[in-house]
N, C-alpha and C positions, 0 to 999 in steps of 0.2 A: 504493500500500500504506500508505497514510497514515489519519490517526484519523476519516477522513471519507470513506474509501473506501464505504463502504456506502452513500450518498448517489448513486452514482452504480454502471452496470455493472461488475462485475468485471474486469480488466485480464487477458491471460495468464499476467502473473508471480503473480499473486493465484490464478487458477484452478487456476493449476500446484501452488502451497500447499496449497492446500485438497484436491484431489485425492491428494496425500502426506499430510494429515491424516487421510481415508477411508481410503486405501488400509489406514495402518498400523490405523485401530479395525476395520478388517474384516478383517485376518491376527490382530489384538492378542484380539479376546472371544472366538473360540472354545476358545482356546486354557484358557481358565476356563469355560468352560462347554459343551465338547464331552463330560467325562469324568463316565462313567456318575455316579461317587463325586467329586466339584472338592475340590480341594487347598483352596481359601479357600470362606470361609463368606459372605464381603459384594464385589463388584467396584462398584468406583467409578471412575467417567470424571468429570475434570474437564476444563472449558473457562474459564477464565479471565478472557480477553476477549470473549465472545459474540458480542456485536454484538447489531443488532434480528434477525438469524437468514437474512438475505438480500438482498439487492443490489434496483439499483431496477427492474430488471428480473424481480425475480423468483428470481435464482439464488441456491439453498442458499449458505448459509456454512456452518460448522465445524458450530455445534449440531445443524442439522438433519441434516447428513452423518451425521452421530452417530448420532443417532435414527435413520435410513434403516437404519440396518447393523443394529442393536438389534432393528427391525423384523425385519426379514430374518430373523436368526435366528431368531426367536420364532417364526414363520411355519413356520419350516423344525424348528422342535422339539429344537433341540438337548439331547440326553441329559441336562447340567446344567441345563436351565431348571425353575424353580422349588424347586429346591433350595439356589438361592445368589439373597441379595439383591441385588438390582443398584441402583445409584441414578447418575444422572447429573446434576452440578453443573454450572448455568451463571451464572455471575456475570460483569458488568460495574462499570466506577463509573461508568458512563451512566446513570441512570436511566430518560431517553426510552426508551432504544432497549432494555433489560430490559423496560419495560413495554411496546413493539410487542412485544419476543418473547413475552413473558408471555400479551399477548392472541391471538397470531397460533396458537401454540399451542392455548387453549383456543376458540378458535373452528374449528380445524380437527380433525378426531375420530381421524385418521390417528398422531395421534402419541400417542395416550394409549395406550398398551404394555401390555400386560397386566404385570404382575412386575417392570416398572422402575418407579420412583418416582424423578419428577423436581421438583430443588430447584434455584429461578429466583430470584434478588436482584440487586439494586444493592450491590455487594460489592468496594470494592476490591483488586488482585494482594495487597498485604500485608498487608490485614485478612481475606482469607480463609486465607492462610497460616496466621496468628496463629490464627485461629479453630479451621482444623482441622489444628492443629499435632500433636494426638492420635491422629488417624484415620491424618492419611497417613505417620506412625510406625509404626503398627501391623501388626507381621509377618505379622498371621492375615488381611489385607486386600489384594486386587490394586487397584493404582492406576496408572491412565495420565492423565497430565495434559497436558493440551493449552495453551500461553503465547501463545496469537499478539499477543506486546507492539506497543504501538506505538513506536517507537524502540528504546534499549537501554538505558534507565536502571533497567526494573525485575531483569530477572536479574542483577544486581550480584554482584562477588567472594561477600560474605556470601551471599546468596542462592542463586547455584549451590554451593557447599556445603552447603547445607541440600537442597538438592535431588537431591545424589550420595550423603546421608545416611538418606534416605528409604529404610525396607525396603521391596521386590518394590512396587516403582514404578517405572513408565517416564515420560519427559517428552520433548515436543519441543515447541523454542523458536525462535519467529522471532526472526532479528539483522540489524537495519538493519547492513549489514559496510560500505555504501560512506558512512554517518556515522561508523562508526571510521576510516575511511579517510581520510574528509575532513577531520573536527573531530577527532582523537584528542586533542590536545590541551585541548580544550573542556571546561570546569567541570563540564557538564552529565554528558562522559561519565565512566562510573566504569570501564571496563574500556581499559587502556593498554596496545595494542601496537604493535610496531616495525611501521611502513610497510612492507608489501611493497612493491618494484620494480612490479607487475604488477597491474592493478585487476583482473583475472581471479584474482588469488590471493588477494584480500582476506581473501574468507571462510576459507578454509584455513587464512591466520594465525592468525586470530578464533579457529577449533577448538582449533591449538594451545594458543594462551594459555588456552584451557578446561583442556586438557586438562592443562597444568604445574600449575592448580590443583588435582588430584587428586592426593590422599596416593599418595605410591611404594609402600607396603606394602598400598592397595588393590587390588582387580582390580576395574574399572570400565572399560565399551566406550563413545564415543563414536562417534557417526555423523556424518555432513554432506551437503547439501544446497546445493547455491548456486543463485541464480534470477537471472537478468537482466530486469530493465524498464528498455527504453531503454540511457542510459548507466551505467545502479546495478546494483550487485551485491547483492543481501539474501542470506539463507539462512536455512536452518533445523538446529538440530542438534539434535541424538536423544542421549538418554542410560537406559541399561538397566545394571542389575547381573549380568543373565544375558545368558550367551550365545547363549539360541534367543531374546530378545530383540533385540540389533543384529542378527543373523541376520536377520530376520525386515523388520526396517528396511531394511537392505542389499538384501535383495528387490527392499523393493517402490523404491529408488534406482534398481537397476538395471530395471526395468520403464518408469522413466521418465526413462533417459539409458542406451541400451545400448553408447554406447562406451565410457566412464570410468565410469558407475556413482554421478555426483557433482553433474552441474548440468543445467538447461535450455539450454544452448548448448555450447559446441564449447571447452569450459575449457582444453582444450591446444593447440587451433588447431592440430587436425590435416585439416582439410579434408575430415572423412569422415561422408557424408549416413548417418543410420540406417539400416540394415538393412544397409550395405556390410559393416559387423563383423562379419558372419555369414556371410561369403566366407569360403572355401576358399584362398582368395588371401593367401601372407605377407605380401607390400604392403603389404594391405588392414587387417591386424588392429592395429588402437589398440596404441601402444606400453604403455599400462596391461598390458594385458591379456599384450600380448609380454615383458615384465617378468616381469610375477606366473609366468610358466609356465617363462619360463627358472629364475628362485630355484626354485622348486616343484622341476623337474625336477633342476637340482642337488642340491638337500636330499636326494631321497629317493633318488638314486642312491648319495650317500654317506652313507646310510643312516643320517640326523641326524634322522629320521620313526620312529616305532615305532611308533604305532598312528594310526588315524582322527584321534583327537581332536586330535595333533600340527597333522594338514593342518586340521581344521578351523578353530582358531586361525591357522593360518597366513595361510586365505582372510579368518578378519574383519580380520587387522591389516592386510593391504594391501588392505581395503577392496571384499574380492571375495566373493561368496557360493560354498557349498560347491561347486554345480555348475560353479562354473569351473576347478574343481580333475580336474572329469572326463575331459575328453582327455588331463591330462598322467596321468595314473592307470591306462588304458585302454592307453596307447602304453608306458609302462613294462612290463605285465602283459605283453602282446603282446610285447615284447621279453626277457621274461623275466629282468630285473632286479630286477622283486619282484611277492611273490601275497599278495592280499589275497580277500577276499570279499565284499567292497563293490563299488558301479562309484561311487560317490559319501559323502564323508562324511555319516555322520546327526548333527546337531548335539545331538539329544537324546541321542547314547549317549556323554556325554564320561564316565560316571561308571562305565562301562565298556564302554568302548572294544573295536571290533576290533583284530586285531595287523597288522602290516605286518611280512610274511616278506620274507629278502634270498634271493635268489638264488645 
């Protein structure tokens, strides 16, 4: 996962990235441009680090992933298209590898989109900040920006507050966590925390220390991601101002780690191959999951729940999507300790909510 990855085939902690970079710009655009009438008049995706756009083999990176999904929809006619401008930014300070993407692009016809307008430079992470310091401010604008740094020198303390400051923007950022792990001390790096005990928990540190950066009087979701190659732990972390944003992140995690919801290997070393979490079996089910149901299940027995929106915060803080709030919701109703008229929170109705009756 290094600044010369592209040089060579993609690794599966790289694949795994990238795949969580898709997954979320194919939950993230339609959501701007599904609706008859789009709330924003311009969406922008940024990619930061781009690359030359693919591996030596051939396999997409970020940008194109991008483009593939952008495609898609246009194909598929989404209600919003051509009513909202779309533009996707891909910037490097590479220059080679902007101009392989540059060319690779107009030489293939595949990616010229009808309605998106795509803008391609040798643009360094903080002179494109600087540049579009305007835009990605601008309340009337959706932005999802994409950071795959190399290292971690670019999202620095300053940095990610300007990026938690950013109106109806999302971002997710790759963090070398096992170079904090290893150099924390190191000139190079700017972001300082306490060693965890466990290279498996690195990056959950990493999150925290994000997340003490965020003002107390905010409300701001973080997500996380951790990836193993080898003996390293990297990750990726997600930040959204709404809630059907980490929702939505939280997805697509758990799509791609259905015990914990968190990493590409087995982060609590509980010995349980996928798909066993979907037994029937107490044994069997991830103590995450055994946690989050027992709280859930106290809370709303002592009736510390009043409506949907309650549970639905409750499932992003501990890191769980609404659906897993559904057995315990289902078994309560069934036992007649409380009626509701949902079988699952909807994370778009926090603004008003269903009620949660007691019994």
């Amino acid at each position: 996962m290094g600044e010369d990855f592209h040089d060579k085939p993609y690794d599966p902690g790289t694949l795994t990235k990238l795949r969580i970079f898709e997954l979320y710009a194919q939950a993230w655009i339609p959501v701007f441009l599904s609706p008859v009438q789009p709330k924003f008049s311009e969406v922008h995706i940024f990619d930061f680090f781009c690359g030359p756009g693919k591996d030596s083999e051939g396999i997409h990176g970020s940008p194109l992933r991008i483009l593939a999904q952008l495609r898609k929809y246009q194909e598929k006619g989404l209600a919003g298209w051509g009513k909202v401008s779309i533009a996707v930014h891909l910037y490097d300070e590479n220059r080679e590898k902007v101009a392989q993407l540059k060319t690779f692009l107009q030489e293939e016809r595949e990616w010229s989109i009808p309605g998106v307008k795509i803008d391609c430079q040798a643009l360094a992470f903080k002179d494109a900040l600087a540049t579009y310091d305007q835009l990605l401010a601008d309340r009337g604008f959706a932005k999802l920006l994409i950071i795959d740094q190399y290292g971690v020198d670019q999202v620095t303390d300053g940095v990610f507050q300007k990026l938690i400051g950013f109106q109806t923007a999302d971002f997710i950022f790759f963090l070398s966590s096992s170079t904090l792990h290893r150099f924390r001390d190191h000139s190079a790096i700017k972001q300082k925390i306490e060693r965890p005990n466990d290279s498996y928990d690195v990056h959950r540190a990493a999150v925290k220390y994000y997340r003490n950066l965020i003002p107390s009087e905010a409300e701001y979701f973080l997500g996380q991601f951790s990836i193993r190659k080898r003996s390293n732990i990297y990750g990726l972390i997600f930040g959204s101002r709404h809630p059907l944003g980490i929702h939505k992140f939280l997805q697509v995690a758990w799509a791609n780690d259905e015990i914990a919801g968190e990493a590409n290997f087995d982060i609590d070393r509980e010995n349980i191959s996928p798909g066993e979490g979907l037994l029937n079996f107490e044994v069997m089910r991830p103590n995450k999951q055994r946690e989050f149901e027992a709280e859930l299940r106290e809370q709303l027995t002592a009736g510390k729940m009043k409506t949907e929106a309650d549970v639905a915060r409750f499932c992003i803080e501990a890191g769980m999507t609404c659906q897993h709030s559904g057995p315990i919701l289902k078994e309560l109703k069934a036992k007649r300790i409380i009626d509701i008229d949902f079988q699952i929170p909807d994370i778009r109705n926090l603004r008003a909510p269903r009620v949660i009756r007691m019994r």
